[in-house]
N, C-alpha and C positions, 0 to 999 in steps of 0.2 A: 565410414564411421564405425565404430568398434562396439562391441556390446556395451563395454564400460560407459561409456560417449553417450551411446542411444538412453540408458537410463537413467542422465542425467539431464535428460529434456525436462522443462517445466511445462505444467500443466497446463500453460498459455503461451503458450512459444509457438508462434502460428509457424514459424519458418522450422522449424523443429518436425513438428506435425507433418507439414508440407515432404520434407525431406522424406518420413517415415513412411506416409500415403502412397509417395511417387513411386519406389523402393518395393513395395511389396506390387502394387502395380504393375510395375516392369517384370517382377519375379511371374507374376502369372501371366503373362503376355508368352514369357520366355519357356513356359511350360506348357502352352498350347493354348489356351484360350484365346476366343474369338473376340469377346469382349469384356470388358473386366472396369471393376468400379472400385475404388477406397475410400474409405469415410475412417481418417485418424481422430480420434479427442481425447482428451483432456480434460478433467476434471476436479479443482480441489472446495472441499467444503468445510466447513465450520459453524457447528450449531450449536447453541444454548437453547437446551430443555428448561421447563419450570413443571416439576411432577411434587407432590407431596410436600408443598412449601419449599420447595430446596430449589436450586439451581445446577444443572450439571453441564459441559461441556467437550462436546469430541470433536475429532478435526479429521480429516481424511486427506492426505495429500497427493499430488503426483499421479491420481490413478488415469492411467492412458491405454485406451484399448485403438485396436485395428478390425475395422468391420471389414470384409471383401467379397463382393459379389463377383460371380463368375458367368460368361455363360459361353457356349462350345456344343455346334450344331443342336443350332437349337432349344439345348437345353440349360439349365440354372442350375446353380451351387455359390451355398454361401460356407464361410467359416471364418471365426473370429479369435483373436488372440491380443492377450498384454504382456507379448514377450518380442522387444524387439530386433534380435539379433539375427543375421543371416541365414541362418538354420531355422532358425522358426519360422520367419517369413516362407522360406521355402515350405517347409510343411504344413502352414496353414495354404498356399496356394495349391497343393499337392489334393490336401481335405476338400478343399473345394472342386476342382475339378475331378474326385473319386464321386461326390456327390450328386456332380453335374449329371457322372456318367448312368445314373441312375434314375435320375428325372423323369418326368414327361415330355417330350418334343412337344415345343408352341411356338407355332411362326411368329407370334405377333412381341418377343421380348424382343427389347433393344434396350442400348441405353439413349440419352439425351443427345442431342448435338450442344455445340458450345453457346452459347450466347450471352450477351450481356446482361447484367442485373444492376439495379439501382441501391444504392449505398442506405445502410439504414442507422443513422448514426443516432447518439445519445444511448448507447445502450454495453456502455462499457464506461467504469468511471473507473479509474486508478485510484481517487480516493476510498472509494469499495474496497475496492483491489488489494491494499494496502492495510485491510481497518485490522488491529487487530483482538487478539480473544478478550482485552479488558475492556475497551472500547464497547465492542461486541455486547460483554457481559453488562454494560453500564447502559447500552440501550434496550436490552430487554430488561433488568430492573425497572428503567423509566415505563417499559411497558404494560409489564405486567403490576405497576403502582397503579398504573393508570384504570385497569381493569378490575381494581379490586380495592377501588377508592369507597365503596357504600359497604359497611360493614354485611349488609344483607349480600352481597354476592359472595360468591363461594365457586375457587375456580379449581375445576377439573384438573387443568394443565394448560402449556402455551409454552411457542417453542418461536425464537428468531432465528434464521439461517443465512449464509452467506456464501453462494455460490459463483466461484469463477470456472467458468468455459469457455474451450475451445474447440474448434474444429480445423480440418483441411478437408476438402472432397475432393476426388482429379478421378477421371474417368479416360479411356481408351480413346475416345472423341475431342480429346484435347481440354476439356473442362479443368478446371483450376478454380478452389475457391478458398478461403478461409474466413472462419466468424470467430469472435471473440467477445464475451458478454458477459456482464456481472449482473448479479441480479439479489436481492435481498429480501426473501420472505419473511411473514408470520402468522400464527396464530393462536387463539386462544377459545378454550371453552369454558363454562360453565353454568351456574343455575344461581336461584337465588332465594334465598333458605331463613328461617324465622323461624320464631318458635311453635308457632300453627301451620304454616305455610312452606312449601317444596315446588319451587315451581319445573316445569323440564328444562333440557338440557340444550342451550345453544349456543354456536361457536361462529367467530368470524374471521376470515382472514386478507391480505391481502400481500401485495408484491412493489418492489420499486426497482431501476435499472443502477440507481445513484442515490448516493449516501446524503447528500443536502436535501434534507425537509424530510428524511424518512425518521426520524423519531417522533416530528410533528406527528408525521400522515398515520403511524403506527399510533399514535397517542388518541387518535381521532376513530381508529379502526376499536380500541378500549371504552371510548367512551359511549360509542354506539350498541356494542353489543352488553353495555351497560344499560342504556337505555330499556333495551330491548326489554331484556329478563326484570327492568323494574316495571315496564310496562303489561308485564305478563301474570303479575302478582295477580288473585281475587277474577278467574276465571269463572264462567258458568257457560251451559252450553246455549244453541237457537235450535228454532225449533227446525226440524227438516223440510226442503223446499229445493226447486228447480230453477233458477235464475243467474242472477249477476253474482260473478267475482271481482276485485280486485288483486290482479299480478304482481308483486314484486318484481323489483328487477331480478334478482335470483331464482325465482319462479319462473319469468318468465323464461330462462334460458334453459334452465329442468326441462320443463315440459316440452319449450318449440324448437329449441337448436338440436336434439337430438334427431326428432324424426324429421325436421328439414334438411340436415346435412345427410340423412339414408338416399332420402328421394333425390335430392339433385348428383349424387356423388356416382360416377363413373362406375365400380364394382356394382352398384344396385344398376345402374340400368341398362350394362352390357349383359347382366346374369336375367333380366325381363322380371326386376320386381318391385321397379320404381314407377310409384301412381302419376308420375308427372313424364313418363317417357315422351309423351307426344302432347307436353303442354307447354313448350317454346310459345314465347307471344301469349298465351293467355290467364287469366284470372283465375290465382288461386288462392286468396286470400282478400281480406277487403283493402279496399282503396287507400287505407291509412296506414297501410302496411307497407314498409321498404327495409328493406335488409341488403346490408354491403360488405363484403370481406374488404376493406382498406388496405389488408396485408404488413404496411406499413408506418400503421398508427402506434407510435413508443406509449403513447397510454397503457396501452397495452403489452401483458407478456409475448404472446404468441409473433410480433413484429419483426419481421424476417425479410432478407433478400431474396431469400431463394427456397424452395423445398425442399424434400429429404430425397432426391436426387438431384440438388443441383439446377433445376428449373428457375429462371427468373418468377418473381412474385410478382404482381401487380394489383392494383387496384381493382372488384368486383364486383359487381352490382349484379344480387342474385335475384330477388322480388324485389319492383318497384313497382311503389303505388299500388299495391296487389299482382302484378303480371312477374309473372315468373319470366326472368332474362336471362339465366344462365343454367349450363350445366358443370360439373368441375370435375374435371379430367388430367389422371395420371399419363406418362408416356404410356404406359400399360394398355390402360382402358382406353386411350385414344386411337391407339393401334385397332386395339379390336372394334371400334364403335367407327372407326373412319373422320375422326377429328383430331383434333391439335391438342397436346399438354396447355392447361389453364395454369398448370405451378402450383396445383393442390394434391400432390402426393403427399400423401398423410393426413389430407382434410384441411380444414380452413383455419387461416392463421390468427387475424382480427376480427372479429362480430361487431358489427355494429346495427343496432335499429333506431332508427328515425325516430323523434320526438312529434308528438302532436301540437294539441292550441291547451291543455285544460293544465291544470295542476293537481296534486293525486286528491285535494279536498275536494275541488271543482267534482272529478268524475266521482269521489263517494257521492256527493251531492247532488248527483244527476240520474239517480235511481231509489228506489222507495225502501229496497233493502241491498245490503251485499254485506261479505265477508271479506276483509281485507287479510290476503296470506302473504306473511313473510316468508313463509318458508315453508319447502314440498318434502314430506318424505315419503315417498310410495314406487309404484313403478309404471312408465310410460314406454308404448309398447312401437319403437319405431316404424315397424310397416303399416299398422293399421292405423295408429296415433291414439289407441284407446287408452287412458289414465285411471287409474285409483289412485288413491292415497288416504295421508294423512297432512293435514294443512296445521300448520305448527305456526306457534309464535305469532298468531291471528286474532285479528278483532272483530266485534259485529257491529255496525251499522246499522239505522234505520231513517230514512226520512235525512238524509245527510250529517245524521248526528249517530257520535259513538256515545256505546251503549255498554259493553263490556267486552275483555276481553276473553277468547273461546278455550275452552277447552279443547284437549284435539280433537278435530272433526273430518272427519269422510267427507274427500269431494273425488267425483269422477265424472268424465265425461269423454271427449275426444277433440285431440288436437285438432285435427285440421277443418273440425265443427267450428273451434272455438277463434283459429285465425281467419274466416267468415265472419263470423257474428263479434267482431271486433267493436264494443261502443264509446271509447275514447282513448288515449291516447296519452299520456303525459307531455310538459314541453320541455322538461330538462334531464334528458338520459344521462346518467354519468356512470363512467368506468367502475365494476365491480368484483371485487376479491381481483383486480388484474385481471380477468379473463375476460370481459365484452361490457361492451357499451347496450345500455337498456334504459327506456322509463319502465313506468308503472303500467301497465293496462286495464282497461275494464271491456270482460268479455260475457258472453249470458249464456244461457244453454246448459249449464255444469250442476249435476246431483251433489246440492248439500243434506248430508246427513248429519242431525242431530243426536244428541245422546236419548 
């Protein structure tokens, strides 16, 4: 295939991609390396901005890179290029094993062996594929009408996008893969503003795989964060105390998906700094707790065959019922720890937490006081699980009735205090901004500060 030829691959041309993977592949087998990996893709985008009442749009097409990992006694080298003609391929496999030669020697790199992965369909739709810039433009109009339907909001900005990807992987072990996947983001910010009143600043966004019901689901993702910020008008603060929160589902995934994905993940606990190293089989969290990587839930963005080597994905159940069941391991870290790839190179693809018995009135109602948080902004600290912050877009409660809602307030306490002292549950988690499935929680133990 001729230079001319190679840059006229499209950015979803899995066979294209494939050709190009294999190609540069070969070129560094042919220059000595011991084992050698290629990750081709493809990328085109097209996004409508809304900035300053206006609308704008830019497109990006065609852009295809070549990732190449190398390795050659022992040691690693990577190097990447978007140029794909014979001469280059040579020189990016050249760069990499100049790299190599300069490593650290580590017995324990390899790459994968081959094995089968299960199909994770629904996440490519040619009508996406297909949609184009007016199309495009007429469903963020509907969007951002939608957002900015109550004269009192006032939006920041809000942007739809539409992205087609591709990949090829093929490694030295015979592995062979390609994905291909459309996906359609948005979102939108703002505040909500009168002639007394300014309230702060919030945004919501979300994701689809396919074009049927995505202006719905975007119109619905407008209406809520409309809600929101009208809900937030005529703040005051509570007074300071030590007790009950209520989680958002967005909350909850801030605070406990960070420092639970440290502790169970391979890198923290081959390096000896995962608190749950030697807590296979037991209790770390309360009984109401279950957390699963499904891997393969399309609700979801993150919904993949396979990982960022090639690893088949499956189904995993990390905490259930409180008991920690898993740990999640790259080829890498499996090597050095003396276990198997779990297919979580790169960390976990799906979240999902289990729903409870209550509904989120049910748990305000089942405590004397709490603070319901929509929304975290602070920072959580994932080794130890200590949290600050500032709890935004929050209401106060008392005696199961609401009371007003908060100004910003100071809450801190510690994660893995607070997946313990877990006091109920929501029963209908549903998928958010496309990244995990979550309810609501109500957990006790957390320093509110008042103004």
């Amino acid at each position: 295939m001729s230079l001319s030829q190679t840059r006229r691959i499209s950015a979803i041309d899995e066979a294209g991609l494939l050709d190009r993977a294999s190609a540069l592949l070969q070129v560094a087998l042919e220059q000595g390396a011991d084992e050698a990996q290629v990750i081709s893709r493809g990328v085109e985008e097209t996004k409508v901005r809304y900035e300053k009442n206006d609308f704008t749009c830019t497109s990006t097409n065609g852009k295809l890179t070549l990732s190449l990992k190398v390795y050659k006694n022992g040691k690693k080298g990577t190097a990447t290029t978007n140029e794909l003609g014979v001469d280059a391929l040579a020189d990016t496999a050249r760069r990499a094993l100049s790299l190599a030669s300069f490593s650290i020697e580590d017995e324990h790199i390899s790459l994968p062996e081959n094995g089968i992965t299960t199909e994770v369909p629904g996440r490519y739709d040619s009508s996406l594929a297909e949609l184009g810039t007016d199309d495009l433009h007429a469903l963020a109009a509907e969007f951002i009408a939608a957002a900015s339907a109550d004269p009192r909001i006032s939006l920041d900005g809000g942007q739809v996008e539409v992205t087609k990807y591709c990949e090829a992987l093929v490694n030295s072990n015979g592995m062979s893969r390609t994905d291909a996947v459309t996906r359609l983001d948005w979102t939108v910010m703002g505040l909500g503003k009168t002639e007394t009143e300014t309230t702060s600043f919030d945004y919501l966004s979300d994701s689809t795989w396919s074009l049927a019901g995505a202006t719905e689901k975007a119109k619905e993702t407008a209406a809520k964060l409309v809600s929101n910020i009208l809900q937030s008008f005529g703040p005051r603060s509570c007074e300071s105390y030590k007790g009950h929160i209520v989680l958002s589902p967005a909350v909850v995934a801030d605070m406990f998906l960070g420092p639970i994905s440290y502790h169970v993940s391979g890198s923290s606990l081959m390096d000896g700094k995962s608190r749950w190293e030697a807590s296979l089989g037991e209790l770390v969290a309360s009984p109401s707790f279950t957390l699963v990587d499904s891997a393969h839930n399309v609700k979801l963005m993150g919904a993949t065959p396979y990982d960022a080597e090639g690893v088949a994905t499956k189904p995993t159940v990390i905490i259930e019922d409180g008991v920690l069941r898993a740990h999640l391991d790259s080829t890498y870290t499996a090597s050095r720890r003396g276990t198997s790839s779990t297919g979580h190179c790169g960390g976990m693809h799906t979240i999902e937490i289990t729903g409870g018995d209550s509904t989120r009135e049910e748990l305000l109602q089942s405590v004397d006081q709490a603070i319901l948080v929509e929304r975290f902004s602070g920072n959580v600290d994932p080794l130890t699980g200590d949290f600050s912050g500032i709890a935004k877009g929050s209401h106060f409660y008392k005696n199961g009735r609401h009371q007003h809602p908060l100004t910003e307030t100071m809450i801190a306490g510690n994660v893995f205090d607070l997946l313990k002292d877990i006091h109920g549950i929501s029963k209908d988690p549903k998928p958010h901004c496309g990244r995990f499935i979550a309810p609501w929680i109500l957990v006790g133990g957390v320093s509110v500060t008042g103004a």
